[in-house]
Biopython code that builds the backbone (N, CA, C, O; Angstrom):
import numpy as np
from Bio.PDB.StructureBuilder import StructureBuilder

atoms = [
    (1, "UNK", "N", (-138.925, -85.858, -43.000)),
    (1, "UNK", "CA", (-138.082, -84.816, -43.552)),
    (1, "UNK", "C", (-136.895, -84.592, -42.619)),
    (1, "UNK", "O", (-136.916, -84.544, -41.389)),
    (2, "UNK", "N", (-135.675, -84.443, -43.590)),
    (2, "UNK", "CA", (-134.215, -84.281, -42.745)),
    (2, "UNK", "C", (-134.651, -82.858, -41.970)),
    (2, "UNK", "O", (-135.523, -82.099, -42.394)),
    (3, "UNK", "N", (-133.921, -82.666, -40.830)),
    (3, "UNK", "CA", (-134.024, -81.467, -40.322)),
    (3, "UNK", "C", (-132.232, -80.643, -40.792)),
    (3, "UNK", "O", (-131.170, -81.171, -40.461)),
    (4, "UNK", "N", (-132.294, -79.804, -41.295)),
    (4, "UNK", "CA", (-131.157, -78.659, -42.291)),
    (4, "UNK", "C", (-130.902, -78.020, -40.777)),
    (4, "UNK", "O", (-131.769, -77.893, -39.913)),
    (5, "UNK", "N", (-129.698, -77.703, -40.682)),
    (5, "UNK", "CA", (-128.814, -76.746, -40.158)),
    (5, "UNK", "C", (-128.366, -75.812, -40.964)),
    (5, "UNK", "O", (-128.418, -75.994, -42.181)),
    (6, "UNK", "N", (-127.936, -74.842, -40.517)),
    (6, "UNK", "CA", (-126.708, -73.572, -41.459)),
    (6, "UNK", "C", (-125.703, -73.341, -40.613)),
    (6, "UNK", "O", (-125.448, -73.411, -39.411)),
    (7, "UNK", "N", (-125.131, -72.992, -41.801)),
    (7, "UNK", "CA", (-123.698, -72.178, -41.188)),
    (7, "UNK", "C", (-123.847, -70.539, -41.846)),
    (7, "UNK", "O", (-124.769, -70.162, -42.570)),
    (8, "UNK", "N", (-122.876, -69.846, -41.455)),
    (8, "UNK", "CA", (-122.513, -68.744, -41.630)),
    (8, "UNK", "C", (-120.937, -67.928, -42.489)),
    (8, "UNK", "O", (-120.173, -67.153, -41.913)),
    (9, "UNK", "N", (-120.836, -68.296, -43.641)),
    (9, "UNK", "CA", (-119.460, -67.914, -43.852)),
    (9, "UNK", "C", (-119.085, -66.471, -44.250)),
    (9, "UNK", "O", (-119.246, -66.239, -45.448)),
    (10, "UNK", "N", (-118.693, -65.612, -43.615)),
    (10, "UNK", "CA", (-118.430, -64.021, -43.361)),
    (10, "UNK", "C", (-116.591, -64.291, -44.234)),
    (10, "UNK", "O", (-115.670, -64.979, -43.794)),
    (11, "UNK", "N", (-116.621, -63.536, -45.411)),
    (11, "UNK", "CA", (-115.217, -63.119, -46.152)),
    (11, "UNK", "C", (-114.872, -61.834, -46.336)),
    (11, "UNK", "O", (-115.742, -61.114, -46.826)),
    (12, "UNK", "N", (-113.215, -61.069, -45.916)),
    (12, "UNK", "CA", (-113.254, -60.014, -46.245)),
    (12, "UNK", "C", (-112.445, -59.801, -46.975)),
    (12, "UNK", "O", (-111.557, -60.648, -47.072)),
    (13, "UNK", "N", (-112.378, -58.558, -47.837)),
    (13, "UNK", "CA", (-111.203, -58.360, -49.038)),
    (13, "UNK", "C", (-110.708, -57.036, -49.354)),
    (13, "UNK", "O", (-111.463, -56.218, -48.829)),
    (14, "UNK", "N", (-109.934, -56.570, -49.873)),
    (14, "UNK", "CA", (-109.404, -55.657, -50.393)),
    (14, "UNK", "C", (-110.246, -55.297, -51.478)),
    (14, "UNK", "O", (-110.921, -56.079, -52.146)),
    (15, "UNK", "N", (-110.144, -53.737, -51.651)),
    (15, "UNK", "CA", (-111.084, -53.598, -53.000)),
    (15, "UNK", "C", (-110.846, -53.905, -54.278)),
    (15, "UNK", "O", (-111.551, -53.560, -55.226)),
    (16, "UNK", "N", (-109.405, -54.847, -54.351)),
    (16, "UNK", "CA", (-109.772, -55.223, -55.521)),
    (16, "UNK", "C", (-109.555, -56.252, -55.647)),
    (16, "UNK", "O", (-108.817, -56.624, -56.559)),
    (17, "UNK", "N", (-110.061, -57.018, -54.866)),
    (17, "UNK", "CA", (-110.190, -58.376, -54.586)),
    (17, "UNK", "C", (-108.856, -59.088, -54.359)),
    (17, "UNK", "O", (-108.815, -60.305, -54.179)),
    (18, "UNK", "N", (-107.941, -58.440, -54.368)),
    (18, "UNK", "CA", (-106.568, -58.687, -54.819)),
    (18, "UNK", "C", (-106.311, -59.943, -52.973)),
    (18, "UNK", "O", (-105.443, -60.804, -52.822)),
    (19, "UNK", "N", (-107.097, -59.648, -52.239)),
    (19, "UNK", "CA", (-106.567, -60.129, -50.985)),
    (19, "UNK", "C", (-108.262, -60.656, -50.397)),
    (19, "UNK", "O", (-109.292, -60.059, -50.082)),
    (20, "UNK", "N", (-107.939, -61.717, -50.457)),
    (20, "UNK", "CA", (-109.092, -62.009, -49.381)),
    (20, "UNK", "C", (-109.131, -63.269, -47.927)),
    (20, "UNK", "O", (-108.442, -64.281, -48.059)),
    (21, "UNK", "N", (-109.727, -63.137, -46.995)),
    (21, "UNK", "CA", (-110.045, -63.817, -45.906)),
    (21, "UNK", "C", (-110.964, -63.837, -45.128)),
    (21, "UNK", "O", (-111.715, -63.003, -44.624)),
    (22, "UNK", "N", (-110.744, -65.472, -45.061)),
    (22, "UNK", "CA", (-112.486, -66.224, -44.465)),
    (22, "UNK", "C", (-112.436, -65.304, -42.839)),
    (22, "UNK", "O", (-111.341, -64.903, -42.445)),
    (23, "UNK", "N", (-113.372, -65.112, -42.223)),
    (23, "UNK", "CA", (-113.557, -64.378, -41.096)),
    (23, "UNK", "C", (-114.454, -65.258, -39.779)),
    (23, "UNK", "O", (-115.615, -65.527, -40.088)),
    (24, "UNK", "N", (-114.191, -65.522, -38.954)),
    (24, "UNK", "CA", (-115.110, -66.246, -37.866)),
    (24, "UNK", "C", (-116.323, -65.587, -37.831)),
    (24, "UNK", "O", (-116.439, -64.361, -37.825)),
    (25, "UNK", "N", (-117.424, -66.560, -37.801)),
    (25, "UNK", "CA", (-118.747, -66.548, -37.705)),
    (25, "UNK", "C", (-118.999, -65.862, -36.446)),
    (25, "UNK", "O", (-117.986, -65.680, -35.770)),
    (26, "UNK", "N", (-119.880, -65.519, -36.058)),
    (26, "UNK", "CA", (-120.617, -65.093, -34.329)),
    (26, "UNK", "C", (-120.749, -66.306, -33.559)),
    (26, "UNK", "O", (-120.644, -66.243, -32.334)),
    (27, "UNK", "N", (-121.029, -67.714, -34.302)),
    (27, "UNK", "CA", (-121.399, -69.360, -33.694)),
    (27, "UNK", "C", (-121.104, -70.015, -34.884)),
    (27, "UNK", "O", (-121.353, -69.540, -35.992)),
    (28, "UNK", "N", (-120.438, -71.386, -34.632)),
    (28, "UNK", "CA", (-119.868, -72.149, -35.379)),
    (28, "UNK", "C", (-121.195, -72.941, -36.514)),
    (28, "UNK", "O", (-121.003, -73.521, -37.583)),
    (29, "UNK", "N", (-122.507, -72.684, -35.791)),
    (29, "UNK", "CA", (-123.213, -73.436, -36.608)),
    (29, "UNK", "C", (-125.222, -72.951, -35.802)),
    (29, "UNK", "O", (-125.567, -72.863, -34.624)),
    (30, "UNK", "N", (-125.867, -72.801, -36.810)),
    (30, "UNK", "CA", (-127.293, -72.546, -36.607)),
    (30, "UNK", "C", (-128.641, -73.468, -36.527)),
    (30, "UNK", "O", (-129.005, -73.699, -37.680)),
    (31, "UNK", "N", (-129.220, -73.872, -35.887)),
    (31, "UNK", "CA", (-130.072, -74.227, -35.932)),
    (31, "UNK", "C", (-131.261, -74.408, -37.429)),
    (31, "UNK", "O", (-131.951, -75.237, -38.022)),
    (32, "UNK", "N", (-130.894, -73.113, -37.437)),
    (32, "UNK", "CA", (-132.391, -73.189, -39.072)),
    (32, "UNK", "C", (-131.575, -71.527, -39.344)),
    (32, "UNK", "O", (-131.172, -70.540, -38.729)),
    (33, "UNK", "N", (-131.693, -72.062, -40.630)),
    (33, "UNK", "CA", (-131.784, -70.992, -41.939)),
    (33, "UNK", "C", (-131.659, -69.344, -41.027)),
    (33, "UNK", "O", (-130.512, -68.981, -40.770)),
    (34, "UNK", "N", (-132.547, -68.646, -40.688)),
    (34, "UNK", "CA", (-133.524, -67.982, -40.338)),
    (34, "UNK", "C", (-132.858, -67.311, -39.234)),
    (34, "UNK", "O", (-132.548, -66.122, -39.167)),
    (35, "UNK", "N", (-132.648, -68.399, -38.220)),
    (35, "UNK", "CA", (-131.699, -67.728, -36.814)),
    (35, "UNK", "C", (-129.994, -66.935, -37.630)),
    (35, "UNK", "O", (-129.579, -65.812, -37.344)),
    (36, "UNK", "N", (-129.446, -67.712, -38.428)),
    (36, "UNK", "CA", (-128.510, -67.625, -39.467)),
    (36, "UNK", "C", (-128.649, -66.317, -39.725)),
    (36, "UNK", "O", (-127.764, -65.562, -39.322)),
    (37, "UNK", "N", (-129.834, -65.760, -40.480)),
    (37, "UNK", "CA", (-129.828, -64.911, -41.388)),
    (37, "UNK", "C", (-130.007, -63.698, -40.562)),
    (37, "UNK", "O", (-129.620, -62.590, -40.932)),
    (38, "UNK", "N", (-130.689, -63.960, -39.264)),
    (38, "UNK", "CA", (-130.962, -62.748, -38.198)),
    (38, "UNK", "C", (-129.876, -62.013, -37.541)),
    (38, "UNK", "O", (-129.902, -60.820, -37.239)),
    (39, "UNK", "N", (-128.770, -62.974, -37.320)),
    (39, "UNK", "CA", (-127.224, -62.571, -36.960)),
    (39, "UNK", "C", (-126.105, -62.112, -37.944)),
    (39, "UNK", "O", (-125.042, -61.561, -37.658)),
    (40, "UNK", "N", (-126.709, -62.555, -39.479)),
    (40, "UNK", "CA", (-125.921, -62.158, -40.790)),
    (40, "UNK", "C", (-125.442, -60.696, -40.536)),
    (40, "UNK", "O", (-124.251, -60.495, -40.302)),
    (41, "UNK", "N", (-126.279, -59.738, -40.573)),
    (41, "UNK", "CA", (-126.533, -58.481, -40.672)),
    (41, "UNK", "C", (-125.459, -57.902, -39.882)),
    (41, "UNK", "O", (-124.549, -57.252, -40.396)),
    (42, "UNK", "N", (-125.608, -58.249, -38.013)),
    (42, "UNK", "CA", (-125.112, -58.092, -37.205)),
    (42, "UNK", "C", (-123.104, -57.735, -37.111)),
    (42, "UNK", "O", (-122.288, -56.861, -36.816)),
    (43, "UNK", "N", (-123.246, -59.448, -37.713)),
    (43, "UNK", "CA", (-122.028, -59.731, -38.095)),
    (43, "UNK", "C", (-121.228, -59.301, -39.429)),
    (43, "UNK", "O", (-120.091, -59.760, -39.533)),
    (44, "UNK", "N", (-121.573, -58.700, -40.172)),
    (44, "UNK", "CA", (-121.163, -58.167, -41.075)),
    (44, "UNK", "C", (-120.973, -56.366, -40.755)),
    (44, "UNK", "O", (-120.105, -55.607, -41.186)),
    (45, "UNK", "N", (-121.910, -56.136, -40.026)),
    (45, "UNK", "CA", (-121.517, -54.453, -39.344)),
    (45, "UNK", "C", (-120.008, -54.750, -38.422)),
    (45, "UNK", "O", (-119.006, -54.039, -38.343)),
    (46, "UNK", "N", (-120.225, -55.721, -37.958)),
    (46, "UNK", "CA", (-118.707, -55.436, -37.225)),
    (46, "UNK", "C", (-117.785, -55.641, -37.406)),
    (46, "UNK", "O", (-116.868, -55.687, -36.585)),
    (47, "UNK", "N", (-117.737, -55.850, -38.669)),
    (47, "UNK", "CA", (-116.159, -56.246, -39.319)),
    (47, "UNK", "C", (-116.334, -54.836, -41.000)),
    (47, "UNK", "O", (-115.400, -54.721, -41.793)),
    (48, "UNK", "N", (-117.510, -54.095, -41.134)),
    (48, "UNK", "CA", (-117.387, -52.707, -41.552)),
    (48, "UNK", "C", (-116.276, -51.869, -41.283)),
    (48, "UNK", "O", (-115.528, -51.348, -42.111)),
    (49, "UNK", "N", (-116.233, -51.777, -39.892)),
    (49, "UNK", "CA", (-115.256, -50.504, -39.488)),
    (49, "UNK", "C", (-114.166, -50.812, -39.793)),
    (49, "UNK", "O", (-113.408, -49.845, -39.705)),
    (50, "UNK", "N", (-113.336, -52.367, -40.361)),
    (50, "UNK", "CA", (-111.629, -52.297, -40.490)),
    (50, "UNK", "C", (-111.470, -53.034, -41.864)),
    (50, "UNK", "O", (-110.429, -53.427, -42.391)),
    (51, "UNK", "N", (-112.834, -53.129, -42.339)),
    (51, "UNK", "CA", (-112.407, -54.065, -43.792)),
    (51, "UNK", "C", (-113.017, -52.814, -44.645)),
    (51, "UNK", "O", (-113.583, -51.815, -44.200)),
    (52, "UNK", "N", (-112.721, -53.180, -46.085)),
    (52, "UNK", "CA", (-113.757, -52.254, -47.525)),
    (52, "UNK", "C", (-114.698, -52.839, -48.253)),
    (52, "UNK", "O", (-115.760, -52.402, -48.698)),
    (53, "UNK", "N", (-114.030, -54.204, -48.346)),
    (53, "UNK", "CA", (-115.511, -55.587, -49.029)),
    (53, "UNK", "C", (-115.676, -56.502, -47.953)),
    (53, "UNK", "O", (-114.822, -57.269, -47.507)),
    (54, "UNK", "N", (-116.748, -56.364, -47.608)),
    (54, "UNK", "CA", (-117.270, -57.666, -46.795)),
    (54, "UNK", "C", (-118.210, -58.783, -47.893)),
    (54, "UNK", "O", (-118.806, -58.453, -48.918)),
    (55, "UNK", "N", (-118.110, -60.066, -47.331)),
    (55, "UNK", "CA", (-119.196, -60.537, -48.070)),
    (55, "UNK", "C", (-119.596, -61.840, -47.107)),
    (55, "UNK", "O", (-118.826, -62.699, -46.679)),
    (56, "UNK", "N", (-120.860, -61.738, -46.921)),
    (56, "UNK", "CA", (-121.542, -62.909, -45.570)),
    (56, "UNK", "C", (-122.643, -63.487, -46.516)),
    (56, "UNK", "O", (-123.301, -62.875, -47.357)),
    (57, "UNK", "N", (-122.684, -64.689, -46.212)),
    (57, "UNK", "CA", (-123.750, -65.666, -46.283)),
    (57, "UNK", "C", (-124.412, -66.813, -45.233)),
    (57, "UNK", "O", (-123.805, -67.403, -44.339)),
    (58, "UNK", "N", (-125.224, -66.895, -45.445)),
    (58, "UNK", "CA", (-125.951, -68.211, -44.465)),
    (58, "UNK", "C", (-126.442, -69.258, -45.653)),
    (58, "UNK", "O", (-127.070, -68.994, -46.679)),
    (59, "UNK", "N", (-125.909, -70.637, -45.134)),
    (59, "UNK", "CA", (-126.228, -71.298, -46.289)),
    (59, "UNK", "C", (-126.889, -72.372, -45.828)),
    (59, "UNK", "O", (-126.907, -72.015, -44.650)),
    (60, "UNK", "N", (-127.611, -73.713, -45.821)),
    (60, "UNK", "CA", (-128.286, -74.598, -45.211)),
    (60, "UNK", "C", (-127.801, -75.628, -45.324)),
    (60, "UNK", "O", (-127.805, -75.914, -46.522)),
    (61, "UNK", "N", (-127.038, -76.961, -44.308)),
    (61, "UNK", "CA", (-126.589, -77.662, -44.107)),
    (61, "UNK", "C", (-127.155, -79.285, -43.693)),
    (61, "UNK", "O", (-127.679, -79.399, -42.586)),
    (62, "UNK", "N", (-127.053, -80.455, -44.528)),
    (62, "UNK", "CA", (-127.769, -81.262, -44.223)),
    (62, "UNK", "C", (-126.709, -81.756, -42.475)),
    (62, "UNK", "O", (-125.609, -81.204, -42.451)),
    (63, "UNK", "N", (-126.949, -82.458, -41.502)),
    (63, "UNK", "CA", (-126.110, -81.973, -39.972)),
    (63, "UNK", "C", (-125.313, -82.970, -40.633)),
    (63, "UNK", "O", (-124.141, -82.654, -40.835)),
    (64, "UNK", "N", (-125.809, -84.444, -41.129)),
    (64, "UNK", "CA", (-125.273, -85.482, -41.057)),
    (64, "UNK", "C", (-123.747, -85.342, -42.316)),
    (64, "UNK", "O", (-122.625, -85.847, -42.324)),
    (65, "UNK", "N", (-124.254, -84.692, -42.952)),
    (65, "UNK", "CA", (-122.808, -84.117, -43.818)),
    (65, "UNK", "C", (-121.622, -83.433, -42.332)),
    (65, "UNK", "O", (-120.722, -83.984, -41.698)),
    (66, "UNK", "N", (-122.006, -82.531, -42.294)),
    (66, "UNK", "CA", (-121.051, -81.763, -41.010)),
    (66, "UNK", "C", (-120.199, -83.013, -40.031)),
    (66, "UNK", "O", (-119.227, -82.894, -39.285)),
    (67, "UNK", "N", (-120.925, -84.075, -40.356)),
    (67, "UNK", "CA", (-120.416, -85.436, -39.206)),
    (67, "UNK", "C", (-119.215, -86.035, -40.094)),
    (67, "UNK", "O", (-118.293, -86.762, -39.726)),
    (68, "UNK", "N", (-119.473, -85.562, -41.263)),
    (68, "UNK", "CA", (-118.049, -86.172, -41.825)),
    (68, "UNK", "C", (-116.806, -85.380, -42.369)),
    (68, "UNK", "O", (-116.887, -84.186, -42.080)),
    (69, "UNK", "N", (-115.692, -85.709, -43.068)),
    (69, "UNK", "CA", (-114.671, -84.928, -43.430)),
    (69, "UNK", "C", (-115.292, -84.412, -45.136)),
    (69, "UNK", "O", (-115.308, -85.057, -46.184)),
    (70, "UNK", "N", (-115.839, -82.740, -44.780)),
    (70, "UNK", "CA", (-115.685, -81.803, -45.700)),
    (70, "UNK", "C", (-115.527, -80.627, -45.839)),
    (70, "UNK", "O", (-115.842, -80.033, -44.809)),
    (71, "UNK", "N", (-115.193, -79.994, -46.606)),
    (71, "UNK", "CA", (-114.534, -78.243, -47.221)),
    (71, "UNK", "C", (-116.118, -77.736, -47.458)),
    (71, "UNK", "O", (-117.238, -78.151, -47.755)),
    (72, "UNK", "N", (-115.230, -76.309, -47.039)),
    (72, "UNK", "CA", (-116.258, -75.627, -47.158)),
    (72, "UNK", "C", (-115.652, -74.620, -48.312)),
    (72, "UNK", "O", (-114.722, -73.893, -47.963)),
    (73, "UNK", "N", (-116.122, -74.537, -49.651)),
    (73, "UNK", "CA", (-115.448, -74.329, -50.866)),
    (73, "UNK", "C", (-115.780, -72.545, -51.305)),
    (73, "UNK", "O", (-115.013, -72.768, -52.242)),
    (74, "UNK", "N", (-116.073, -71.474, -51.441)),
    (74, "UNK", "CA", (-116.226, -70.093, -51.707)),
    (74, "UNK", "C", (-115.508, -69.318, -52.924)),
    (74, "UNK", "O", (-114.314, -69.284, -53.222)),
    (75, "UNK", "N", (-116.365, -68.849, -53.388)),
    (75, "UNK", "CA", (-115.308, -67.512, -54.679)),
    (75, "UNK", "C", (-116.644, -66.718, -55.067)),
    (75, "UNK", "O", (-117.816, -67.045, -55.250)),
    (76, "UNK", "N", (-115.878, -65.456, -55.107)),
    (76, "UNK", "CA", (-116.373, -64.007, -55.050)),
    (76, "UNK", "C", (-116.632, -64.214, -56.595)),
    (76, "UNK", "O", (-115.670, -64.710, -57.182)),
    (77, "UNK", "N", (-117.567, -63.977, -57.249)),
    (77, "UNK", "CA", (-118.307, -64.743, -58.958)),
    (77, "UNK", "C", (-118.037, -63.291, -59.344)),
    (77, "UNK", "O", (-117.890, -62.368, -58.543)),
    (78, "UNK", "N", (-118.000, -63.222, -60.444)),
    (78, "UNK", "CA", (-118.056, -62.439, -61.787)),
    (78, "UNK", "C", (-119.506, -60.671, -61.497)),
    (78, "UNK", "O", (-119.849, -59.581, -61.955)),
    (79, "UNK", "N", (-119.798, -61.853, -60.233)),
    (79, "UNK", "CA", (-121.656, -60.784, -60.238)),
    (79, "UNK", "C", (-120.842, -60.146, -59.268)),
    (79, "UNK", "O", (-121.212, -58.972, -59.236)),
    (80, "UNK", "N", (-119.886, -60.336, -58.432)),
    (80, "UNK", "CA", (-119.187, -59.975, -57.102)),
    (80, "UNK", "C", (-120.463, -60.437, -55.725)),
    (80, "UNK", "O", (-120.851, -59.760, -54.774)),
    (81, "UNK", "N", (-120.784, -61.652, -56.092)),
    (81, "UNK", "CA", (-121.536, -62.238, -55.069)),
    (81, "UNK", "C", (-120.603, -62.961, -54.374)),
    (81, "UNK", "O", (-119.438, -62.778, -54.727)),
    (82, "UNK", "N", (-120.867, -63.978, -53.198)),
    (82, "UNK", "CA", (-119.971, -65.237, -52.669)),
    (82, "UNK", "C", (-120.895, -66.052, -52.940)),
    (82, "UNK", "O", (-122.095, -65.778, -52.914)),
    (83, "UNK", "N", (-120.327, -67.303, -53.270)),
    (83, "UNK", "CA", (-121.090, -68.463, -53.660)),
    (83, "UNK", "C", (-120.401, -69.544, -52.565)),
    (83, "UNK", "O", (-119.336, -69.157, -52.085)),
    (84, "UNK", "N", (-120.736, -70.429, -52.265)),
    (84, "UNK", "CA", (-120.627, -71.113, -51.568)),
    (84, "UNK", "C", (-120.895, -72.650, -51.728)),
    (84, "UNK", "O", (-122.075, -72.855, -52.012)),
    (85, "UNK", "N", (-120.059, -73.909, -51.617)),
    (85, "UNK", "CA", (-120.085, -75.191, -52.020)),
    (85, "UNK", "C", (-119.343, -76.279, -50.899)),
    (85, "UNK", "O", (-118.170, -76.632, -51.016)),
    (86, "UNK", "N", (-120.388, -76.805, -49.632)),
    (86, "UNK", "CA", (-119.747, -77.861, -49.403)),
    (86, "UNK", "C", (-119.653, -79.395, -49.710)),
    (86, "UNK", "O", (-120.667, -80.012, -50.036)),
    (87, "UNK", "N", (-118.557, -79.947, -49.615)),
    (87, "UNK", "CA", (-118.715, -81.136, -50.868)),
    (87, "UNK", "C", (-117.867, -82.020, -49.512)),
    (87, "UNK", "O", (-117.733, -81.558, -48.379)),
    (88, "UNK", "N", (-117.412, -83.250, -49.936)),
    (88, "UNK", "CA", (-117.486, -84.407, -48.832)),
    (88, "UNK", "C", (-115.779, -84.337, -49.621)),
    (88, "UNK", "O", (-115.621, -84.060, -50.810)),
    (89, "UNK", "N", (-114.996, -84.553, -48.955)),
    (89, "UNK", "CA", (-113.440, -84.254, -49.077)),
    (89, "UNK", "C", (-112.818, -86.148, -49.122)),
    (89, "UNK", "O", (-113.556, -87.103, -48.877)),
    (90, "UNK", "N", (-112.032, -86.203, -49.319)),
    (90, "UNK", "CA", (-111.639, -87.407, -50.204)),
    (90, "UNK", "C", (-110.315, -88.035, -49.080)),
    (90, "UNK", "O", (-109.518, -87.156, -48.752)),
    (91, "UNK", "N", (-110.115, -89.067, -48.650)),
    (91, "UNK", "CA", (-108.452, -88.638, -48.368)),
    (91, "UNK", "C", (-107.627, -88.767, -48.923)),
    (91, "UNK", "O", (-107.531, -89.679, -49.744)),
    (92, "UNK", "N", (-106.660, -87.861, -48.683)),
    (92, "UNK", "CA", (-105.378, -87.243, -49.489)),
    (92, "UNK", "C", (-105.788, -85.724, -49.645)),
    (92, "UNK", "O", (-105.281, -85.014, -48.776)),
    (93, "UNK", "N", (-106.364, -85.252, -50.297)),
    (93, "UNK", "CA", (-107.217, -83.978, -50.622)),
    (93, "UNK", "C", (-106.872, -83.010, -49.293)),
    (93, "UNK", "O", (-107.143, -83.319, -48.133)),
    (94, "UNK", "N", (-106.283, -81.901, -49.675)),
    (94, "UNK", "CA", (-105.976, -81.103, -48.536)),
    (94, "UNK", "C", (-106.600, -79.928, -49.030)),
    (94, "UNK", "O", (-105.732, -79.236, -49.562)),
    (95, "UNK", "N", (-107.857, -79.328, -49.098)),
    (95, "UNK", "CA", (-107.867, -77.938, -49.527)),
    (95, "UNK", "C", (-107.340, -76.523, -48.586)),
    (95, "UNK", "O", (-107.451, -76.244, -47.392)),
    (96, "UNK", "N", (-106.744, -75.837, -49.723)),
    (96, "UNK", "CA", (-106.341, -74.437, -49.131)),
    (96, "UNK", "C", (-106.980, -73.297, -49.244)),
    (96, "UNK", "O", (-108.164, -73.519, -49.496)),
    (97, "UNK", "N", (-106.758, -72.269, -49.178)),
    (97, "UNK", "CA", (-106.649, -70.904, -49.490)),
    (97, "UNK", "C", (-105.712, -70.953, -50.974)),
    (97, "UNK", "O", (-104.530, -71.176, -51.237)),
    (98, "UNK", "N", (-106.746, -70.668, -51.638)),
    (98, "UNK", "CA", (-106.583, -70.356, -53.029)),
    (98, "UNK", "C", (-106.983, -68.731, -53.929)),
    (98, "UNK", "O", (-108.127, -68.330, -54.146)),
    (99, "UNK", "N", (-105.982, -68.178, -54.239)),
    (99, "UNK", "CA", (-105.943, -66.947, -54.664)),
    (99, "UNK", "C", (-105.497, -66.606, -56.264)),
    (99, "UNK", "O", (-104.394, -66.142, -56.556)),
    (100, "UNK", "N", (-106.281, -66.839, -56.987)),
    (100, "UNK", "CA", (-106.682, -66.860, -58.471)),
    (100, "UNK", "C", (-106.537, -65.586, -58.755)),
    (100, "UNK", "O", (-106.763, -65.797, -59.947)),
    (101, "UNK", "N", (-106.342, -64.329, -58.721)),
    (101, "UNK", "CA", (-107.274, -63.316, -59.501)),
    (101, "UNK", "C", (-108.544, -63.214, -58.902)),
    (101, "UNK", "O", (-109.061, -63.251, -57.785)),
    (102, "UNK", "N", (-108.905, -63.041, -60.349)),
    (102, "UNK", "CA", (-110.695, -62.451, -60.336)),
    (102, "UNK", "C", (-111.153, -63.783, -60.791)),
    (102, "UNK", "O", (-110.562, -64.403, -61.675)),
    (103, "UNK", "N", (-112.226, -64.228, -60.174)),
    (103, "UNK", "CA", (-112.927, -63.904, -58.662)),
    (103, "UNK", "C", (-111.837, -64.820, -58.380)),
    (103, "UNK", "O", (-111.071, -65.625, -58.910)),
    (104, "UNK", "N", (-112.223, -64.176, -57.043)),
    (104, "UNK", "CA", (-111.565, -64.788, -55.541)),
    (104, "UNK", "C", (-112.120, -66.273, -55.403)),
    (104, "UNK", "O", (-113.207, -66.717, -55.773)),
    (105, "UNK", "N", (-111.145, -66.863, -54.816)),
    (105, "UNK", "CA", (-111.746, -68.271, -54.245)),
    (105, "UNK", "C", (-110.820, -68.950, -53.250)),
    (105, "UNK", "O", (-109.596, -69.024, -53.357)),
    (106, "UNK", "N", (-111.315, -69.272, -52.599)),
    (106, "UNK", "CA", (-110.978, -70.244, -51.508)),
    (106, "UNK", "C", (-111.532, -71.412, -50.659)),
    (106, "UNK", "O", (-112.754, -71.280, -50.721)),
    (107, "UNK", "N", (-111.309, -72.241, -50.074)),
    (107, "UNK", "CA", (-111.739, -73.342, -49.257)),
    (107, "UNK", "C", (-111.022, -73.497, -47.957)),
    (107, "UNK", "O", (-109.842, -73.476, -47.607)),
    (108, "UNK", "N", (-112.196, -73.661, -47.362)),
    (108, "UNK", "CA", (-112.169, -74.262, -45.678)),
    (108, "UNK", "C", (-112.197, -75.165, -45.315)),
    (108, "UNK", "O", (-113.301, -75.707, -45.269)),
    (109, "UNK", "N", (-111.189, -75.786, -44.902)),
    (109, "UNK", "CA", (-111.743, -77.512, -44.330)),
    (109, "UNK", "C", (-112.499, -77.555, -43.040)),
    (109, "UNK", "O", (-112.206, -76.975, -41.994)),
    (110, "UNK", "N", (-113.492, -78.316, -43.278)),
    (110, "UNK", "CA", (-114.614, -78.224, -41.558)),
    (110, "UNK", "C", (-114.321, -79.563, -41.260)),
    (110, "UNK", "O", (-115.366, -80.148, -40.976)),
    (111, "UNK", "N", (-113.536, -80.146, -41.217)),
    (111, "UNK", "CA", (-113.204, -81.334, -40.581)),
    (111, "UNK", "C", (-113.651, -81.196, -38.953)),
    (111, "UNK", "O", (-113.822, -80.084, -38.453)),
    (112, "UNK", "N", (-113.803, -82.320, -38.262)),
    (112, "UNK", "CA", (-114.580, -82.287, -37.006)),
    (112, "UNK", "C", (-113.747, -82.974, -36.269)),
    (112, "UNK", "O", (-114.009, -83.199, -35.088)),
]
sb = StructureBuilder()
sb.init_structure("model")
sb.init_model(0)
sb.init_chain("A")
sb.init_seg("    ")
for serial, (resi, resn, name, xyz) in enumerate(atoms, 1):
    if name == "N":
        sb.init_residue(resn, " ", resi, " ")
    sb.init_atom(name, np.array(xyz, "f"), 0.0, 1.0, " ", f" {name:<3s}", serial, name[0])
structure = sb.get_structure()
């Protein structure tokens, strides 16, 4: 069995979604699920006091993906959850910060 890593992607926004941005993690990357989810909490209180929507997730990462060129893809859904999608990036393919409306969405490139 592969051994899974996580990451952590922390987004903040305006209340009406009208504005949003990806936010630095506490650590670029987790060991297991679990350690992830123990610092979630943490990290989302401290970006309370200057934002109005926060939205954090921990998501599980196969490592050997992370070794290559991909985005880390996000949008605030219809439920006002964050969803989260990393996918293996192409070349040419530059993803941005993308600002739709409702929901929110954007992408991160985790290039290494």
């Amino acid at each position: 069995m592969e051994q899974l890593a996580a990451i952590m992607l922390l987004v903040t926004c305006s209340n009406d979604l009208a504005v949003c941005h990806e936010r630095p993690a506490p650590t670029v990357s987790y060991e297991t699920i679990t350690t992830c989810q123990t610092e979630l909490k943490p990290a989302i209180e401290n970006l309370a006091a200057e934002n109005t929507r926060i939205y954090g997730k921990c998501v599980e990462v196969d490592p050997e993906i992370m070794e290559q060129d991909v985005a880390i893809y996000w949008e605030i859904d219809a439920n006002d959850e964050l969803k989260i999608t990393i996918r293996e990036e192409h070349e040419g393919e530059n993803p941005t910060m993308m600002a739709k409306g409702n929901p929110e969405t954007g992408a991160i490139p985790a290039k290494n």
